[in-house]
C-alpha positions as CSV (number, residue, x, y, z in Angstrom):
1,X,7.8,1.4,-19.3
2,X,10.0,4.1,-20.8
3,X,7.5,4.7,-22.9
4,X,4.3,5.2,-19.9
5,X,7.8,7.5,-18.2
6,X,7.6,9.8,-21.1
7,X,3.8,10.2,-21.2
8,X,3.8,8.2,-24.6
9,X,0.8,7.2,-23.5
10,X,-0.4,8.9,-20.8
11,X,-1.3,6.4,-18.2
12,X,-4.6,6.5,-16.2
13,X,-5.0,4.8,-12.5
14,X,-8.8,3.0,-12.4
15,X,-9.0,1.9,-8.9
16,X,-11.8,3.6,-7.3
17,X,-15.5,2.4,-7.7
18,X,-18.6,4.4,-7.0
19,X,-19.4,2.1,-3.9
20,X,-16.0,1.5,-2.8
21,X,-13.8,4.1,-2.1
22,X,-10.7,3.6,0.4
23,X,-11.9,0.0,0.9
24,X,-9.7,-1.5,-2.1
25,X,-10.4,-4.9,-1.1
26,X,-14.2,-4.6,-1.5
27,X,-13.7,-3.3,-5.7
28,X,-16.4,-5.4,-7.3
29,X,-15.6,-5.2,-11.4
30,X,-15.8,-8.3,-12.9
31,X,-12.7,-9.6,-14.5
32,X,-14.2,-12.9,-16.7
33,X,-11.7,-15.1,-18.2
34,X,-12.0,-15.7,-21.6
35,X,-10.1,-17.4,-24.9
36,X,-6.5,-15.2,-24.9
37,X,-7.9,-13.3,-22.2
38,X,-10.6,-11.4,-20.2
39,X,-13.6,-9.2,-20.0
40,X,-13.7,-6.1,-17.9
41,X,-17.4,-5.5,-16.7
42,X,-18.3,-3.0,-14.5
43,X,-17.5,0.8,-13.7
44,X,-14.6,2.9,-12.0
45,X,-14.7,6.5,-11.2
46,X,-12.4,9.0,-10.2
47,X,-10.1,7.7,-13.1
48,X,-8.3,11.1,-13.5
49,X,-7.0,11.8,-17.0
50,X,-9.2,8.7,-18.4
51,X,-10.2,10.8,-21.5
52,X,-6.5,11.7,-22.1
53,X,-4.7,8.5,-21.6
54,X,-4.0,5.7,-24.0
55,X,-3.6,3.5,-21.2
56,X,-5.4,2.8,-18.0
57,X,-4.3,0.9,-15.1
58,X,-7.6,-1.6,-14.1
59,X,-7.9,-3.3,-11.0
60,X,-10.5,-6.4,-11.4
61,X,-12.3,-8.8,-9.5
62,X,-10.5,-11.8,-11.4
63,X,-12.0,-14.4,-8.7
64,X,-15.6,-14.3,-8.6
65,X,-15.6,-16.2,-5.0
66,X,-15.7,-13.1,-2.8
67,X,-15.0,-14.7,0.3
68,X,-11.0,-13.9,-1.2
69,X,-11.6,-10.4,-0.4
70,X,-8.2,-8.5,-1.3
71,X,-6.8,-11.7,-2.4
72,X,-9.0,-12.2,-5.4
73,X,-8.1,-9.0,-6.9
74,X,-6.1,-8.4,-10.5
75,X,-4.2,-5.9,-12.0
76,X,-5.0,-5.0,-16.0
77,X,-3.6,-2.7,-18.9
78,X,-6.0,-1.8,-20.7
79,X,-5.1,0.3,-23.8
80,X,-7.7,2.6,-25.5
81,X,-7.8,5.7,-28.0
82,X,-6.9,9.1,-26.1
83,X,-9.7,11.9,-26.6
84,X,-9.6,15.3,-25.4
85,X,-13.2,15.7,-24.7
86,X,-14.8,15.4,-21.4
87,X,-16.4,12.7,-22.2
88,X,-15.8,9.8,-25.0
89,X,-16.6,6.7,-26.2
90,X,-14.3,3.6,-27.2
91,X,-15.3,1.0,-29.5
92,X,-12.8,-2.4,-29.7
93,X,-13.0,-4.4,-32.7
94,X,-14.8,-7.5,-30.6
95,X,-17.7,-5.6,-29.5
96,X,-16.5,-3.9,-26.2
97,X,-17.1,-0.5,-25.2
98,X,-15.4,2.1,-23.2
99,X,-17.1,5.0,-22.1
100,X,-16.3,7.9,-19.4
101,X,-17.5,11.6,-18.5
102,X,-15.8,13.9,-16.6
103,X,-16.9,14.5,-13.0
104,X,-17.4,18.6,-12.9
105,X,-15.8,19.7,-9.6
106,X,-15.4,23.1,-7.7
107,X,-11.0,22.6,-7.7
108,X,-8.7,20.6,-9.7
109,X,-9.8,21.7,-13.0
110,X,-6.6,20.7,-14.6
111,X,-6.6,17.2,-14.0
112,X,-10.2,15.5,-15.3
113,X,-11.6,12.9,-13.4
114,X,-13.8,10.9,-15.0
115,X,-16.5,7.7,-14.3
116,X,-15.6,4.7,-16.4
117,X,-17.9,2.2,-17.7
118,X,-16.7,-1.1,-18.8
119,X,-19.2,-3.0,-21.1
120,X,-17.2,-6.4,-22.6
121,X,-13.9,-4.7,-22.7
122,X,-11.5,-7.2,-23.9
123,X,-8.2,-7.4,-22.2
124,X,-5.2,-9.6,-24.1
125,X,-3.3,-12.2,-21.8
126,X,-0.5,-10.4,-22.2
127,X,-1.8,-7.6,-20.5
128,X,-2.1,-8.8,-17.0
129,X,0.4,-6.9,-15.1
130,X,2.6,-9.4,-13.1
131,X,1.7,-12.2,-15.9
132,X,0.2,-15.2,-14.9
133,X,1.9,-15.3,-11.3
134,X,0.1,-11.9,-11.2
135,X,-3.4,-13.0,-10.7
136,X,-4.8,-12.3,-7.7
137,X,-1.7,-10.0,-6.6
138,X,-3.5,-6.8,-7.6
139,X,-4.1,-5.5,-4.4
140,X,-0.8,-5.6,-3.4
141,X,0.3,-3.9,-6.8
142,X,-2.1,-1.2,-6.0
143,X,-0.7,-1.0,-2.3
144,X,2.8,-0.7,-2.9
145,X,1.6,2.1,-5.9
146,X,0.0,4.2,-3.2
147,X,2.9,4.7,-1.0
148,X,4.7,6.9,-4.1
149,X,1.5,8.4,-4.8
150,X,1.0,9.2,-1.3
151,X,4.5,11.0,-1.2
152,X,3.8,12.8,-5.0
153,X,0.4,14.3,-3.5
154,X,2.9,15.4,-0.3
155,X,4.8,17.4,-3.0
156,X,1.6,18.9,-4.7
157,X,0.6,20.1,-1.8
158,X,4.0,21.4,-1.3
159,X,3.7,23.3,-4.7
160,X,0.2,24.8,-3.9
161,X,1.6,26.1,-0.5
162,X,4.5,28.2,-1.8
163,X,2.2,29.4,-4.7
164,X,0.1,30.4,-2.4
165,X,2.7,31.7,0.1
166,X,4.5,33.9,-2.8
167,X,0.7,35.9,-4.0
168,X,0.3,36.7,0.3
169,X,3.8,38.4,0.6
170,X,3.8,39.9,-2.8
171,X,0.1,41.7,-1.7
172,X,0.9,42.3,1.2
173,X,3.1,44.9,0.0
174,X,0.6,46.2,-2.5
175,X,-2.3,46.3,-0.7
176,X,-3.1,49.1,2.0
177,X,-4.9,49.8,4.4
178,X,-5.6,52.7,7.3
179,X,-2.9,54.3,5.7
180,X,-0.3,52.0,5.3
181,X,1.0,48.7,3.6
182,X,-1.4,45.8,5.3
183,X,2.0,43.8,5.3
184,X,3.9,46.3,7.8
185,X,0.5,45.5,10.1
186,X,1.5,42.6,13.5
187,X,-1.2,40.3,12.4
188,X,-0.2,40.1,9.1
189,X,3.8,39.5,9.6
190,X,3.0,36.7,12.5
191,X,0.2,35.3,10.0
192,X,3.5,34.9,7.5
193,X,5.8,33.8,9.8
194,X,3.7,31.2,10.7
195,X,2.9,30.1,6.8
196,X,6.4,30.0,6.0
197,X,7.8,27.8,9.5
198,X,4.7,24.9,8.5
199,X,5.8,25.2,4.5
200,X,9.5,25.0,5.2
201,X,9.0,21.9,7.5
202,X,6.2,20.4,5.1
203,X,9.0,20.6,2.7
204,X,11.9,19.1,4.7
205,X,9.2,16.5,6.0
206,X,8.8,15.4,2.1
207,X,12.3,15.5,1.6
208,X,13.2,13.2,4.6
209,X,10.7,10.3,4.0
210,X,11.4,10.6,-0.2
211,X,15.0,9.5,1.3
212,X,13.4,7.1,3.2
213,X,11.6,5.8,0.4
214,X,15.0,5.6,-2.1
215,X,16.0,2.9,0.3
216,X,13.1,0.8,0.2
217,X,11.7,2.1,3.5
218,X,9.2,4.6,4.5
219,X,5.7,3.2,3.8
220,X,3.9,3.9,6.4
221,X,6.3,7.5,6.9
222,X,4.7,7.9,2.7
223,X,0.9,8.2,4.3
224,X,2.4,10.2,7.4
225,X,3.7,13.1,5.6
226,X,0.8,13.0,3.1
227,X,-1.9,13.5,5.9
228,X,0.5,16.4,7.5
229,X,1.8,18.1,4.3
230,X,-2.3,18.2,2.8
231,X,-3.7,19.2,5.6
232,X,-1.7,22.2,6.3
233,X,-1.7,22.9,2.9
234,X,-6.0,23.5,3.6
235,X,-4.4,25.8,6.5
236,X,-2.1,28.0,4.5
237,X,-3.7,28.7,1.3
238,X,-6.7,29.9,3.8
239,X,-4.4,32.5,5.5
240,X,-3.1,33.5,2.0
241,X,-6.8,33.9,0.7
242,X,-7.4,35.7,3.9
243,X,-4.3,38.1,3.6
244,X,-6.1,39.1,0.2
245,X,-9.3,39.8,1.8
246,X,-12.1,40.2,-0.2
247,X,-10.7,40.0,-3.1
248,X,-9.0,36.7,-2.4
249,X,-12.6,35.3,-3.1
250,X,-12.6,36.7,-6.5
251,X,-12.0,33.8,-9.2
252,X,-9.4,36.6,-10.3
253,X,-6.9,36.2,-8.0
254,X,-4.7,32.9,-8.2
255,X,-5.4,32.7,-4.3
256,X,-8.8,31.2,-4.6
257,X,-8.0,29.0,-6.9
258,X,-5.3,27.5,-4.5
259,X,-7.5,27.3,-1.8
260,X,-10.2,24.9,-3.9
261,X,-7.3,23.1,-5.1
262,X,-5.8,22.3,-1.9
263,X,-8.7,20.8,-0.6
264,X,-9.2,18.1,-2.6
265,X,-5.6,16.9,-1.8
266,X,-7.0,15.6,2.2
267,X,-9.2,13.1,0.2
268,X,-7.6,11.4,-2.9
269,X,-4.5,8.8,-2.6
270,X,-5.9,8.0,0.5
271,X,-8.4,9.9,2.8
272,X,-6.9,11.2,5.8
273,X,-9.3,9.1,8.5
274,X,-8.4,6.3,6.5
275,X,-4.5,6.9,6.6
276,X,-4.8,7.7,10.1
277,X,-6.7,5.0,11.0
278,X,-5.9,1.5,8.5
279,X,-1.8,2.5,8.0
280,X,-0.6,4.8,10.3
281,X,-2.2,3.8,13.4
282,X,-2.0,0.1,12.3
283,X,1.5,0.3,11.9
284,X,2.7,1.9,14.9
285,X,0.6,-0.3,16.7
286,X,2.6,-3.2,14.9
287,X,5.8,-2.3,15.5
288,X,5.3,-2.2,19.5
C-alpha cells in the first residue's frame, strides 16, 4: 500500500466492461479457478492509465452461477509491465496475454483510457484482494471505492472550474470591444458573478461532505456533490469559453480545452442518471 500511495506502481481501476457500464453487478469476466490461482478471461474498458500502470485493480466474475448477481463478483491485482505507448501487449511466463489500446477521445487527453483484453491471465492466490474471505465481496470493494472517487472527481471538477474562471477574468480585461474593455460591459460582470457564487459553493460543498467522509459518513452526500460540482462545472467553463468569444473555440486558448474536459466528468465514477437515480434517490427514499 505505501508503495500503490506513491505511484510505485501506478495503479489502474478495471471495472467497466463494454456491455456493462454503471450496472457493476452485471460485469461478465470470467474469473476460473485454477492450481495457486485464477485465470482472468474476458475484456474491460475504460481502464484509464492501463498502459502506464504496473498494477490494475480487476473485478471478476469468480462464480460462474449468475443467478449471484453482485454477489458472485471478486476483486483481483493483477500486476503487469508499464508501457508508455497507447497501446501494448503483455506476455506472462505461463502463456497469458494482456493487451489494451487507448480509446481516442475529444477531452481528457492526459489521462489514457484504454480497452483491456484478458486472454489466460494468470492471477497468484495471493493476489485476491480481501484473501480468501474476499471472494465474492468484490462488489462491495468496488462500492465502497466509488464513494472517494466520487468526491476526487468533485474536486477535478473543482480544479477545471477555477482554471477556467481565472482565463475569463484575466480576458476580460484584455479583450475589447465597441471601444472599451468587454469586462467593464453588464453582461459580462453578472456572467462572472454568477461563475464565481456556483465555484465558491462547489468548493465549500466538496469541502463539507470530504468532512463528512473523514468520519466514516457521507456516502450517499459523495455521489451528491459529484453530480452538482460536474455538472456546473459543464455550465461554467461554457460561460468562460463564451467570455472569449470566438476565440475561445480555438484549440489555442486553454478555455476550450476546459470545456471538452469538463464534460466527461458528468459520466465517469458514476453517470449522473445513475447517481440520481440507484444512490441518491434510493437513499433518501431509505432513510424516510
Amino acid at each position: 500500500m505505501p508503495q500503490i500511495a506513491m505511484g510505485q506502481p501506478l495503479c489502474a481501476i478495471a471495472v467497466t466492461e463494454p456491455d456493462t457500464g454503471s450496472d457493476v453487478a452485471a460485469m461478465r469476466l470470467k474469473a476460473t479457478k485454477c492450481e495457486g490461482g485464477w485465470i482472468l478471461d474476458g475484456a474491460k474498458t475504460w481502464c484509464t492509465m492501463a498502459g502506464k500502470a504496473g498494477l490494475l485493480l480487476v473485478l471478476a466474475r469468480s462464480n460462474p452461477d449468475s443467478s449471484l448477481g453482485h454477489k458472485g463478483l471478486s476483486m483481483f491485482l493483477v500486476e503487469k509491465d508499464s508501457y508508455d505507448g497507447h497501446d501494448f501487449e503483455y506476455r506472462q511466463p505461463l502463456g497469458g496475454v494482456l493487451t489494451g489500446r487507448a480509446i481516442a477521445t475529444i477531452g481528457y487527453r492526459g489521462m489514457h483510457s484504454y480497452e483491456v483484453f484478458f486472454d489466460h491471465v494468470f492471477v497468484p492466490d495471493d493476489n485476491l484482494v480481501g484473501g480468501p474471505e474476499g471472494e465474492g465481496k468484490g462488489f462491495y470493494f468496488t462500492m465502497a471505492g466509488f464513494a472517494g472517487g466520487r468526491i476526487q472527481t468533485a474536486a477535478r471538477a473543482i480544479g477545471v472550474m477555477q482554471a477556467a474562471f481565472e482565463k475569463a477574468v484575466s480576458y476580460s480585461q484584455e479583450r475589447k470591444a465597441f471601444g472599451k474593455l468587454i469586462g467593464d460591459f453588464q453582461r459580462t460582470r453578472v456572467k462572472l458573478a454568477r461563475m464565481a457564487t456556483l465555484l465558491t459553493v462547489s468548493r465549500q460543498f466538496t469541502y463539507a461532505v470530504g468532512r463528512l467522509m473523514d468520519q466514516g459518513k457521507g456516502q450517499m452526500e459523495a455521489s451528491m456533490v459529484k453530480l452538482f460540482t460536474c455538472r456546473t462545472a459543464e455550465w461554467l467553463t461554457r460561460e468562460a469559453m463564451q467570455i472569449h468569444g470566438g476565440m475561445g473555440y480555438a484549440e489555442e486558448t486553454p478555455v476550450s480545452r476546459y470545456f471538452l474536459d469538463a464534460r466527461v466528468l458528468s459520466i465517469f465514477e458514476g453517470a449522473e442518471e445513475t447517481l440520481a437515480l440507484k444512490v441518491i434517490a434510493r437513499s433518501l427514499i431509505d432513510a424516510v
